[in-house]
Each structure stands twice: as C-alpha cells, then as structure tokens.
C-alpha positions in Angstrom: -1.3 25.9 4.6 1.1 23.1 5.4 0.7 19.9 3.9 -0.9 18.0 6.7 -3.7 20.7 6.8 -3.8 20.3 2.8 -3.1 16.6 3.1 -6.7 16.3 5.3 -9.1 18.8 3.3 -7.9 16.6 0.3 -8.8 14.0 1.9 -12.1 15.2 3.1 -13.2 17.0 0.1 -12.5 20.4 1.9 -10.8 22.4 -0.6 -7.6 21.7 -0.6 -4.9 24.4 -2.1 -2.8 21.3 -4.1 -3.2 17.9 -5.3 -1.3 15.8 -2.7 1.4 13.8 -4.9 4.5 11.6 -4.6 6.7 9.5 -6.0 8.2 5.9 -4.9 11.9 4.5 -5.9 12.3 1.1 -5.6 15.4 0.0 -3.5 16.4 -1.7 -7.2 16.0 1.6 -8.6 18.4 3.3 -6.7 20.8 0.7 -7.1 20.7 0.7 -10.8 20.7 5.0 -10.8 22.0 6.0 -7.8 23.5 9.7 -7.3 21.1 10.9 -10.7 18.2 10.1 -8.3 19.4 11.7 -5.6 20.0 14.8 -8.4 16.1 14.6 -9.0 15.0 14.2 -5.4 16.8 17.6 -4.6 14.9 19.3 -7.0 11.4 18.1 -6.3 11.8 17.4 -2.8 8.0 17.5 -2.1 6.9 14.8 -4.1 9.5 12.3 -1.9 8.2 12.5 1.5 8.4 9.5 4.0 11.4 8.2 2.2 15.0 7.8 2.1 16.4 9.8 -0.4 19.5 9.0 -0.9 21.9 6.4 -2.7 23.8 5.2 0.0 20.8 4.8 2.5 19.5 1.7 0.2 22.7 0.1 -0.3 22.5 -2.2 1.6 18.8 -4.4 0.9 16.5 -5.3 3.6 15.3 -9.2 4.5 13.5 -10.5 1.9 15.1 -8.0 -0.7 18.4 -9.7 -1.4 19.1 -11.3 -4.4 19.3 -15.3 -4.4 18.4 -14.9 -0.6 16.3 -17.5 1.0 15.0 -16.2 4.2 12.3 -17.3 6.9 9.0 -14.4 8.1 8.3 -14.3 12.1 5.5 -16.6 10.3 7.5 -19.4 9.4 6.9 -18.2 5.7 10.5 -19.0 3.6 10.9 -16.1 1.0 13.1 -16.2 -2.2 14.8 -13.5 -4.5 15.5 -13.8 -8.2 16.2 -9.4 -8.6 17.8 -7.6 -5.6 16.2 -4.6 -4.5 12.8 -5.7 -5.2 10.4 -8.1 -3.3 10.9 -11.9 -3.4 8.4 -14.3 -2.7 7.0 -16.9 -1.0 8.3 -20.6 -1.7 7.6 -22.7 1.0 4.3 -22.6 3.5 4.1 -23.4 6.9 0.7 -24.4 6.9 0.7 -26.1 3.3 -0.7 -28.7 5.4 -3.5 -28.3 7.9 -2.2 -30.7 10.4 0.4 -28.2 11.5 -2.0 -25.5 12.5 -2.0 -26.9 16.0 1.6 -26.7 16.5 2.5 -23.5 14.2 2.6 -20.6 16.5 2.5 -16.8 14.9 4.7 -13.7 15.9 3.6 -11.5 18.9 2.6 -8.5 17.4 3.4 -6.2 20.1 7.1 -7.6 20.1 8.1 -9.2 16.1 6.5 -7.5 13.2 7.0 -9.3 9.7 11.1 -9.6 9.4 12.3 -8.2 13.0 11.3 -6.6 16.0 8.9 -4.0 16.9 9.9 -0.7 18.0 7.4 1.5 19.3 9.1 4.1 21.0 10.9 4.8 17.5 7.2 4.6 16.3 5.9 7.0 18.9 8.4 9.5 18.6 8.1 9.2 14.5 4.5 9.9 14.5 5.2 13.1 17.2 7.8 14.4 14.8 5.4 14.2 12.1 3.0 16.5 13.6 5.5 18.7 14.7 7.0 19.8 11.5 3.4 19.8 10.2 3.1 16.3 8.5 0.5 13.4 8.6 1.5 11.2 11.6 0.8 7.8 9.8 1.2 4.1 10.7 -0.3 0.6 10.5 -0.4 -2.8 9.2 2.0 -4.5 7.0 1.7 -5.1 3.5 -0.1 -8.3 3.2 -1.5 -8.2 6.7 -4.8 -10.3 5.7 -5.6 -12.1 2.4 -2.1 -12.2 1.2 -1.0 -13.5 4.2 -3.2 -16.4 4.1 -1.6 -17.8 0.9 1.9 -16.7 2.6 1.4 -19.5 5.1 -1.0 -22.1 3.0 0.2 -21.9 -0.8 -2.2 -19.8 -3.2 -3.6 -22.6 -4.6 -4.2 -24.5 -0.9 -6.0 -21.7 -0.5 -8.4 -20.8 -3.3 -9.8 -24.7 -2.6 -10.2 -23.8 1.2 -12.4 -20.3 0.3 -14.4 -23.2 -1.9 -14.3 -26.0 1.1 -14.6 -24.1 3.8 -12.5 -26.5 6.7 -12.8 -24.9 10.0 -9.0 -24.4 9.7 -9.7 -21.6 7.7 -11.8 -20.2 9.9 -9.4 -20.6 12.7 -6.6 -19.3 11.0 -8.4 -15.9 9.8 -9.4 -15.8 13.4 -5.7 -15.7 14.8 -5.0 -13.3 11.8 -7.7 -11.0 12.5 -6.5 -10.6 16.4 -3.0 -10.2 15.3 -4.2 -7.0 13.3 -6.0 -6.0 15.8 -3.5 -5.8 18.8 -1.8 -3.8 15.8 -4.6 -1.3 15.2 -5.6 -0.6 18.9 -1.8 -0.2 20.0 -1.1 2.4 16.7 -4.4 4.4 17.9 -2.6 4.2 21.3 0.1 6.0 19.5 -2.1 8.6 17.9 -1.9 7.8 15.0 -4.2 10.2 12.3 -4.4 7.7 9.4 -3.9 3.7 9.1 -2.1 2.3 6.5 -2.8 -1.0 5.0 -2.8 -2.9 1.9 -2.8 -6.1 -0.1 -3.2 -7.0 -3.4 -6.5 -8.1 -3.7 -7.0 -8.0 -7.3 -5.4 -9.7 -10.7 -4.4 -7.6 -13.9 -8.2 -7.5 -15.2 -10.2 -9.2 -12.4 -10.4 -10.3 -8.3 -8.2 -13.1 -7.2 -11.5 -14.9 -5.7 -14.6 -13.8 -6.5 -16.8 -10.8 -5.0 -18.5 -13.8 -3.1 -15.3 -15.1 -1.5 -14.3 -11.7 -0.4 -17.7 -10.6 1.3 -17.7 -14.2 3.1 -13.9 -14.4 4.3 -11.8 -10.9 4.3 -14.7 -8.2 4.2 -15.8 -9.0 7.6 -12.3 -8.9 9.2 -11.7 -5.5 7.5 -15.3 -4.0 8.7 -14.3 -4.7 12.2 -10.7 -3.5 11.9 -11.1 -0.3 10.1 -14.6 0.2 11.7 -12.4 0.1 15.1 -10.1 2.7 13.1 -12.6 4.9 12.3 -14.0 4.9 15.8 -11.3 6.4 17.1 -11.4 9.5 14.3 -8.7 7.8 12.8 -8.5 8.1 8.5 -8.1 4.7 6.8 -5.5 4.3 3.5 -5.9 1.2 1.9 -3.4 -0.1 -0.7 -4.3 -2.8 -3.2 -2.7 -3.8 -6.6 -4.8 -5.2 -9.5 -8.5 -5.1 -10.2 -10.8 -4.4 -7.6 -14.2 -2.8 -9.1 -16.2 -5.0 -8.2 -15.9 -4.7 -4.3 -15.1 -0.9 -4.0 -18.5 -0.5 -2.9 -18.0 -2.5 0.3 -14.4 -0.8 1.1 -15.7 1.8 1.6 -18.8 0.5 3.8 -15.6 -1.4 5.5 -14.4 2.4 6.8 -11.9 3.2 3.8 -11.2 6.5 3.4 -8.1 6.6 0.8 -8.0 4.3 -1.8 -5.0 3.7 -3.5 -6.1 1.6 -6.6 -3.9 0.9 -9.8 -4.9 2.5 -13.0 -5.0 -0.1 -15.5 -6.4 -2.6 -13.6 -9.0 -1.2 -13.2 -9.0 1.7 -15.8 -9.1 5.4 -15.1 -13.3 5.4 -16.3 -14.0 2.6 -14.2 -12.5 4.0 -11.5 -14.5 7.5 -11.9 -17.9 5.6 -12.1 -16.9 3.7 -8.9 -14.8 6.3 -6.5 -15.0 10.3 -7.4 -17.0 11.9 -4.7 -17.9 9.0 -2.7 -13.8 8.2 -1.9 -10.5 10.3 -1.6 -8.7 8.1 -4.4 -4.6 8.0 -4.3 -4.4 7.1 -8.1 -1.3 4.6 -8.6 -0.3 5.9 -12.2 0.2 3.4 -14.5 3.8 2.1 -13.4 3.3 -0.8 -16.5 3.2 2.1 -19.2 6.4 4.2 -17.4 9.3 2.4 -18.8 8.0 2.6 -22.5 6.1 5.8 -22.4 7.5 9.2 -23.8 7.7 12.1 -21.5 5.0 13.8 -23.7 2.9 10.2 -23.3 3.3 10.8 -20.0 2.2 14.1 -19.3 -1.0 13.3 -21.4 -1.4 10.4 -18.8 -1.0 12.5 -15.9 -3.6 15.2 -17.5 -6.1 12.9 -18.2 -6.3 11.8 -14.7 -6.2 15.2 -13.0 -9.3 15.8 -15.7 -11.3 13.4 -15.5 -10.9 12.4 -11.5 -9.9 15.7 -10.0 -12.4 18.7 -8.6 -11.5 21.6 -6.8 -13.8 19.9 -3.6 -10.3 17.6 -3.2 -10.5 13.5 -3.4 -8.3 13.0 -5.6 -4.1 12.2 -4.9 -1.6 10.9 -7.2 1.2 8.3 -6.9 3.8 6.9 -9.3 6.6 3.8 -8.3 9.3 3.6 -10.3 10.7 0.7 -10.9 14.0 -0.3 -12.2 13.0 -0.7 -16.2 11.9 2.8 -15.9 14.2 5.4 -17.6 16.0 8.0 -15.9 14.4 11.0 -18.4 10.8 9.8 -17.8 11.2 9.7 -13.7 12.3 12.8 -14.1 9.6 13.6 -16.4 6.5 11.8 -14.0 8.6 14.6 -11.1 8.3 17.2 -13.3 4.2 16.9 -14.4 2.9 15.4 -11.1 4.5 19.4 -9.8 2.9 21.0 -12.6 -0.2 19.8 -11.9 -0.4 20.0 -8.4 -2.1 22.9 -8.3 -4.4 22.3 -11.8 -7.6 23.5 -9.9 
C-alpha cells in the first residue's frame, strides 16, 4: 500500500496499514541546528514529507519571516519580526478605519496570493507529481484565509467590537473575503486537487477568540459554503486551527471538515476523544508547548497515550509534531523516533 492509498483509508476509517505521521521544522529551527537536522531527516525520511529538508534550502527566510523586517501583504497588511525564522505579525491595518473600505482594494486571487504571485502551472504540475509517485495531491487556502484575516486588515480589537456592532462594513468585508476564497477553491478543484487545505487559529489557549455565537453568525456560514463547494466536488477537506475549539467542532464538521488538525492542550487529549473519534479523521498536533521541556521518556508516554486513547484499527486518527526552535535536538530526535514506532501500534 503506498501512502496515498493508506493516507485515504485513514482518513476514511477504511483500515489503514499505518498511522499517517509527520513532523514540521520551523525555518528558525533549522537555522539554529542545521546539518544535525538534516542527519535526522535522512534517517526518518517518512515522517518529513512535503518539506524541504535540508539546511541550506531555509537559509535564506521568506517575506514576513525576517528578523526586524517590516514588510507590506498584497492586502495592505504591514507585518513585523522580533525572531527570524518564525512568523511576525501584524502591526498596522489597512482598514483600522472603516472609511477606507471604499478605496482599499484586495489582491486578485488568480494572479497575487498573500506575499507574491500565483503560480499555477508550478501548482498543477506539483499536484500531478504527487499522484504519480503515489502521494496525496494537496492544495488550498492560505493560513489565515478568513477570521484571521479580518483582524489582519481591521486590528483584533476593531474587530471583536464590529462581531458585537454589527456595521454593514463587516458584512461587506466578509463578503469580498468569502469570494476571494472562493475563486481559490473552484480554481484548486480545477487543478484536481484530492484534499483542501486550510486553517486559522480560531481558538485561545483554554477558550474561542469570540464566542460559539460569533462564530455561527459571521465565519461558520462562509466555511459551509466553501468547503460544502469542496466536498461537492469529492474533494477531502484538512482544516488547521490552533488553540481551543471544543465548543464548535460539532459545526466543522457539518461545515464539510474532514481532517481536523486541533492542538492537544488546548483543548486536551479527553476532550478531544468525547468531541472527534469516530465522527472525524483527527491530525493530532502533539503538544509542541510540552516538547522543549519534556524528557524523551515524557515524550513517548505522550505519544502513547494519544495512539491509546484516540487511535482504532478502523483509522481516524494522524499525528503531527512542530518543532520549534526551544526544542532540543535529543527530543526531536526522540518525537522521530516514537511517532515511527508507533505507526503501526494497531
């Protein structure tokens, strides 16, 4: 069985032959360890798909990743950088104030994704290579493509009064957002693409940024119709979202989610059963706040616990660990070295 066949019967509680698993180095991970993660990539290649994998491929830092960097989104959104190699963020909002809405114009999304241009025929011929040599052919909507987004161009705090006030600006402005993702979505299906990928940090470290209310009134409905258009189309749906989302798994999945990639202690691993196994296939994002302090013994009692109490043999369950740059060296090579034992656990 390759791994897109095994990928896809995970996903679809059919069996699979392995836990799918990998394993994500931050760009300020590499910088700080460089040819000893290369050393460990060699010899658990499987767990490092869809990467680069070597030192000198993230040498250099991407827009928005250098460090004391100011630099300005295709949205007119001005990011900053205190620690190269990881994400900055958003200081200064182009639509802070409503009353330049009706001159603010937002990127083509057939021609400018976030930071730069679009190119679809390197898309295209990424996703045909994928199937080729037996992968999943994956693509989709940038990180932030919705909610997060919103408070990109208005200000966090703009924004939790607007959910509150309701100005029609809002409304507008989801409006444009929503047919921005959607010109995305239609044109990846166009691509043939066999799962979307999208995700946003919906939640704090023990609750929602707004309130189950908010979400089903403002972001719920945008997502129904854009995964809903996914799913049409017999195309999977991976959703990605940081911090604690309980309380509205129940409606991701009516949205058309079909991978959930939730963080562990946000929302803790017995929440998470009671909420997701059998009813979602779950990527489990492994407690990345526990890896830098953790023993590798710690960690492999981690790792068990979730292959227990979340795993079948049926499939639904995946697991993922990022490792930042406070990780140590022994314990990512530890995290390689339990996620492959257990791979195969059932």
């Amino acid at each position: 069985m390759n791994e897109r066949e095994n990928f896809f019967r995970a996903v679809e509680f059919r069996y699979p032959e392995w836990i799918p698993c990998s394993v994500a180095l931050m760009p300020a991970t590499w910088k700080k360890y460089g040819r000893a993660l290369e050393d460990i990539v060699e010899r658990y290649p499987e767990l490092f798909r869809y990467q680069k994998t070597s030192a000198e491929e993230h040498a250099t830092f991407g827009p928005g990743y250098c460090e004391g960097e100011y630099f300005t989104d295709n949205w007119g959104c001005v990011w900053y950088n205190v620690q190269g190699g990881l994400e900055g963020q958003v200081v200064d909002h182009p639509l802070e104030d409503w009353n330049g809405l009706a001159t603010w114009q937002p990127p083509d999304p057939l021609v400018e994704d976030d930071r730069g241009l679009q190119d679809w025929d390197e898309a295209c011929a990424r996703l045909q290579e994928a199937k080729a040599e037996g992968w999943i052919a994956i693509g989709g909507l940038p990180h932030g493509f919705l909610f997060m987004r919103l408070f990109y161009l208005r200000g966090f705090e703009n924004l939790m009064i607007d959910l509150v006030t309701d100005p029609p600006e809002l409304r507008e402005l989801i409006q444009i957002l929503l047919d921005h993702n959607m010109a995305l979505v239609k044109k990846w299906i166009e691509l043939g693409v066999e799962v979307l990928s999208a995700g946003e940090d919906l939640g704090g470290q023990d609750r929602l940024l707004m309130t189950p209310k908010y979400f089903r009134k403002y972001i719920r409905p945008c997502y129904k119709e854009l995964f809903g258009t996914t799913r049409e189309a017999g195309c999977h749906v991976y959703l990605h979202s940081d911090g604690h989302i309980l309380e509205i798994i129940d409606d991701l999945i009516e949205c058309g989610v079909t991978i959930l990639n939730p963080q562990i202690r946000a929302n803790t691993l017995d929440g998470l059963v009671e909420a997701c196994k059998g009813r979602i296939c779950i990527n489990l994002d492994l407690d990345r706040q526990f890896f830098p302090f953790a023993t590798p013994a710690e960690l492999r009692e981690h790792i068990e616990e979730a292959v227990v109490k979340l795993g079948s043999a049926e499939g639904g369950l995946m697991l993922h660990a990022e490792c930042e740059p406070d990780v140590p060296l022994e314990n990512i090579e530890a995290i390689c070295e339990t996620l492959t034992a257990f791979r195969t656990y059932y």
